[in-house]
C-alpha positions as CSV (number, residue, x, y, z in Angstrom):
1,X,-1.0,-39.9,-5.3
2,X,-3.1,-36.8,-5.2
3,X,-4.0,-35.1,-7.9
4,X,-4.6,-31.0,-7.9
5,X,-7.4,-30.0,-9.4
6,X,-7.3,-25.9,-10.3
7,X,-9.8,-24.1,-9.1
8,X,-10.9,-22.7,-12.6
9,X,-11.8,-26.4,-13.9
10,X,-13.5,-27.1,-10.8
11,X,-16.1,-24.0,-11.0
12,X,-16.2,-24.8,-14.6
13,X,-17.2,-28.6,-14.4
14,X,-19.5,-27.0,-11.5
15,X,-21.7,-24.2,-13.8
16,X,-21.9,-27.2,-16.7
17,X,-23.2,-29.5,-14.4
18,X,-25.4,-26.9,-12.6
19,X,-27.3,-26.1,-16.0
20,X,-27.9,-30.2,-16.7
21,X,-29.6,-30.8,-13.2
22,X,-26.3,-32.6,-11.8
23,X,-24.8,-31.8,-8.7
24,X,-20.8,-31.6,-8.1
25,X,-19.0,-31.4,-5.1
26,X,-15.3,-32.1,-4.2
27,X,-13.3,-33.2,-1.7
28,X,-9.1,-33.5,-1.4
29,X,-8.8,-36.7,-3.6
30,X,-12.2,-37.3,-5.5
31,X,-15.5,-35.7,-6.8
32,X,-18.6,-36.9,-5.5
33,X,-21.7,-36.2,-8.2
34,X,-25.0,-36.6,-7.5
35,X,-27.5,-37.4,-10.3
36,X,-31.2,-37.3,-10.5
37,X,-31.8,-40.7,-8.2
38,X,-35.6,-40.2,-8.0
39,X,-36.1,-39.5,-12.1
40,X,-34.0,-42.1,-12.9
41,X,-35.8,-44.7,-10.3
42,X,-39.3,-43.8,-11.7
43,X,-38.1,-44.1,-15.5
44,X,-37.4,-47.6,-14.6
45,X,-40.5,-48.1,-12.0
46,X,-43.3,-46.5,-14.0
47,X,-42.5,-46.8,-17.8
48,X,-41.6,-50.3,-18.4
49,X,-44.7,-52.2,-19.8
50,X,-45.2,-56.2,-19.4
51,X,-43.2,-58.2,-22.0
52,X,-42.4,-62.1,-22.7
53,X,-39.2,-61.9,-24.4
54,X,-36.1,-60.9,-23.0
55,X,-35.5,-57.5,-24.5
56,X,-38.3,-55.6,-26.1
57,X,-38.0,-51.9,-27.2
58,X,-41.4,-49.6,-25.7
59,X,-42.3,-46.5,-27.2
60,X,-42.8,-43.3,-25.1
61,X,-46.1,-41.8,-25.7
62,X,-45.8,-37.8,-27.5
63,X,-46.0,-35.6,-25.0
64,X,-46.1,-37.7,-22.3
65,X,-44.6,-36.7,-19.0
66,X,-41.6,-38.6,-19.3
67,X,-41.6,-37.9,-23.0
68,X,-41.2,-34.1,-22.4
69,X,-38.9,-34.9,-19.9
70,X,-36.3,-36.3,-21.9
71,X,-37.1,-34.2,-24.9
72,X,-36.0,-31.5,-22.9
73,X,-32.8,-33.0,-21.6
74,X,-31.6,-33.0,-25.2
75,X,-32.9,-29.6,-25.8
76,X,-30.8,-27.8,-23.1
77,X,-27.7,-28.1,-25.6
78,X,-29.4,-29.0,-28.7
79,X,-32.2,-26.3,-29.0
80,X,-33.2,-27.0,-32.9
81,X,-33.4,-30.5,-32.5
82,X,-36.6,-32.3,-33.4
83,X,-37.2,-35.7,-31.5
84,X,-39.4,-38.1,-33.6
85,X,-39.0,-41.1,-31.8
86,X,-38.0,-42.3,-27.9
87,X,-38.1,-45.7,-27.0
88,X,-37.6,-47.6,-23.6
89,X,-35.2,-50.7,-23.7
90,X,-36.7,-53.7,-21.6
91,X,-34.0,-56.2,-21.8
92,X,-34.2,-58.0,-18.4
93,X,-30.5,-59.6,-18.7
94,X,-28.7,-57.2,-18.9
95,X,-30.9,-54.4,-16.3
96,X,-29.9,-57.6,-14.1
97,X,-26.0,-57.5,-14.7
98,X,-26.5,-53.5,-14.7
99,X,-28.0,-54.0,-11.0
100,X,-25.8,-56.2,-9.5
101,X,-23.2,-53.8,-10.4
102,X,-25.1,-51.2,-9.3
103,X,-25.6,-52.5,-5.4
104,X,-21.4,-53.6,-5.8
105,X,-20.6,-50.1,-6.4
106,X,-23.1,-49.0,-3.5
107,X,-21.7,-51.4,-0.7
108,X,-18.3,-50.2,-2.0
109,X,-19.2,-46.7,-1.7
110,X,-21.1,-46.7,1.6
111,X,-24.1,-47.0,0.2
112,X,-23.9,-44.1,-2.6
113,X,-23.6,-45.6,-6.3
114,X,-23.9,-42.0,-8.0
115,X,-25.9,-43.1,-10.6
116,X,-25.9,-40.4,-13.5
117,X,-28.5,-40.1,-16.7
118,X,-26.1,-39.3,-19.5
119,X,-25.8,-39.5,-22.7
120,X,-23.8,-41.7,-25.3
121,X,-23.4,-41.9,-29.3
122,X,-22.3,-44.9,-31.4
123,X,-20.4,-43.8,-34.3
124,X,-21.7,-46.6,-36.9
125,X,-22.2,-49.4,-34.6
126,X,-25.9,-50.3,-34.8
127,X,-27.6,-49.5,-31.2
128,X,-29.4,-53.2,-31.2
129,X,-25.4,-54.3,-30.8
130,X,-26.2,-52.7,-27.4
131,X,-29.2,-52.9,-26.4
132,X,-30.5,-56.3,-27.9
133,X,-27.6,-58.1,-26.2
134,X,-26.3,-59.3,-22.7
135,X,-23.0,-57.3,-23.1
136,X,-24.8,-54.1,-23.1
137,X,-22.1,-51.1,-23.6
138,X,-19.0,-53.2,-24.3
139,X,-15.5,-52.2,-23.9
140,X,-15.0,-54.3,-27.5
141,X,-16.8,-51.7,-29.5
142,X,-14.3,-49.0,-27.8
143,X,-11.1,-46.9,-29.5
144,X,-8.7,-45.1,-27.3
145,X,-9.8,-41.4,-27.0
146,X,-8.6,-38.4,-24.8
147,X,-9.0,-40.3,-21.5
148,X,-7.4,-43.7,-23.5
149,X,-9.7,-47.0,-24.2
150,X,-12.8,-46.6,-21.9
151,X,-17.0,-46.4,-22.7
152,X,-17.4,-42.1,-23.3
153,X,-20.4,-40.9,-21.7
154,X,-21.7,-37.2,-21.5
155,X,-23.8,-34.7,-19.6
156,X,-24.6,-33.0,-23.0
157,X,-27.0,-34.2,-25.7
158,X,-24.9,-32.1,-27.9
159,X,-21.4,-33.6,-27.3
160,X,-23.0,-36.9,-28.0
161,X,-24.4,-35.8,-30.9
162,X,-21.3,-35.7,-32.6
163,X,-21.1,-39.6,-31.8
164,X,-24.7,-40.2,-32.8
165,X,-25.6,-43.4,-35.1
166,X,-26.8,-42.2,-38.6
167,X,-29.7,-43.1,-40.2
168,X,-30.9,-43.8,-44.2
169,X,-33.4,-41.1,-43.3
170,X,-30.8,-38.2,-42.6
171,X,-31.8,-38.4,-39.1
172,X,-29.7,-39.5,-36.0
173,X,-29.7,-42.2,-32.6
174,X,-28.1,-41.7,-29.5
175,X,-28.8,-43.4,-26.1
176,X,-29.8,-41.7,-23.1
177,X,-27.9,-44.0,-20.4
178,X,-28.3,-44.4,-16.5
179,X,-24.4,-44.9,-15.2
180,X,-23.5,-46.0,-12.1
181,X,-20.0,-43.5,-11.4
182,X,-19.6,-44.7,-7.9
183,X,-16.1,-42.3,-6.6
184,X,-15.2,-40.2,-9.9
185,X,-11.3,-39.4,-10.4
186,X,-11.6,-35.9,-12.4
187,X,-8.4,-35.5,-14.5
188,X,-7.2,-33.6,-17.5
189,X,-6.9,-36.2,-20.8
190,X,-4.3,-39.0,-20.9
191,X,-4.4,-41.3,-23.9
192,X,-2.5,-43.8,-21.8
193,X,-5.2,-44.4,-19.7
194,X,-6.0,-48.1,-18.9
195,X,-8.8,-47.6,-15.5
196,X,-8.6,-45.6,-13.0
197,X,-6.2,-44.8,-10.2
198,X,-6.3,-46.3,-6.7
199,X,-7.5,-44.4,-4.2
200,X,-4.8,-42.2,-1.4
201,X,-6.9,-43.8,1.0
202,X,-9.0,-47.0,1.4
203,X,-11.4,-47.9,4.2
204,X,-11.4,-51.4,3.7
205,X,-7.8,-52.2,4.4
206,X,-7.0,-53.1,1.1
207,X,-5.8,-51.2,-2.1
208,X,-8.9,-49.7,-3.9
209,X,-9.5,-47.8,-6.6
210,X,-11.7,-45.2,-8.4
211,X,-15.0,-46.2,-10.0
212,X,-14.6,-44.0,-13.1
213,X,-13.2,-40.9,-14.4
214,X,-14.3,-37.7,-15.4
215,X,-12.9,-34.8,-17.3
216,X,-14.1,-32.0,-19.7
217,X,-14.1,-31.7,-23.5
218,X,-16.0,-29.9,-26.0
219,X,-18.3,-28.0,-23.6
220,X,-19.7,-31.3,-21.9
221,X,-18.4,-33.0,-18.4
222,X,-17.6,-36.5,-19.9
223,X,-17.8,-39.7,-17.8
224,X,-15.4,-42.5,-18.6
225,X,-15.9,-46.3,-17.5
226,X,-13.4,-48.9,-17.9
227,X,-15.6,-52.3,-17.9
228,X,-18.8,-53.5,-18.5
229,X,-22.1,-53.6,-16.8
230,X,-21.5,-49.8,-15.4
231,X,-24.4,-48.2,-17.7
232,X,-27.7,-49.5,-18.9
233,X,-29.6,-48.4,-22.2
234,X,-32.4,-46.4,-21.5
């Protein structure tokens, strides 16, 4: 079935994504986004320091490049916000799951996984539930929202915000995540929701369907996956 998209929504979706860095473009039946492939490559490349256990957290250093980098990510939608602390998560498990996943949705997608940086709150589960495991982001820990029982992610630091995990300090966590969307299905909410729809058309001979969906809420393009292993705690 195809979906209609109105043309509003789509220049809308386009301008928020223009002012985070992320490019948008659709076709009849799907939106293709492009994310920032070479950032997100060197975050993993260049900052990751040598470690003997399996999962080790790595502090950025102040004013760093890549600290300024993602301070300024948040910034763009939460201008008063004062970051006091960004750590890398090393945990080699789960970056492996996260890449096997990654090349599946590649070879499924002719070679173009869409991988996204976005962002992601926890409400008051503690972030080592994600990032100290092998489960990673886990459909478990999710409630049914607008776009039913998936893993939320955003473009905006500021949507995610609202999500963040609280602190006995008064201050607030959230994950900056890279996400592997592969072909997005935008669509307005649907509670009902289980994963997303099958394609009109499949190259492969057999039925095959979207790799997540994607709508807009609270001034933020959301991203919404339906399994495991799609997005990795940075």
């Amino acid at each position: 079935m195809s979906v209609s998209v109105p043309n509003s929504f789509r220049q809308s979706m386009i301008k928020i994504a223009h002012e985070n860095m992320v490019e948008i473009k659709f076709t009849d039946d799907e939106m293709i986004v492009t994310g920032l492939e070479e950032h997100i490559r060197q975050a993993k490349e260049n900052f990751w320091v040598p470690q003997t256990g399996s999962c080790i957290l790595s502090p950025l250093a102040p004013n760093s490049t890549e600290w300024n980098r993602v301070v300024s990510l948040i910034l763009k939608t939460l201008p008063t916000a004062v970051v006091s602390n960004i750590q890398i998560v090393q945990n080699k498990p789960l970056w492996i799951r996260y890449s096997a996943e990654k090349s599946r949705i590649s070879d499924k997608n002719k070679g173009v996984p869409n991988e996204l940086e976005l962002f992601h709150g926890t409400r008051s589960t503690s972030p080592d539930q994600i990032y100290n495991t092998e489960d990673g982001f886990d459909m478990r820990f999710s409630n049914k929202g607008m776009w039913g029982q998936g893993i939320y992610f955003a473009v905006n630091a500021s949507y995610s915000h609202n999500y963040a995990y609280p602190l006995p300090d008064g201050s607030k966590q959230l994950f900056l995540a890279r996400a592997v969307s592969g072909a997005v299905h935008t669509c307005s909410p649907d509670s009902n929701i289980r994963m997303p729809p099958f394609k009109e058309h499949s190259s492969t001979g057999v039925k095959e369907r979207y790799d997540s969906i994607s709508g807009q809420t609270g001034g933020s393009i959301v991203f919404i996956f339906y399994q495991n292993c799609m997005a990795y705690p940075y």
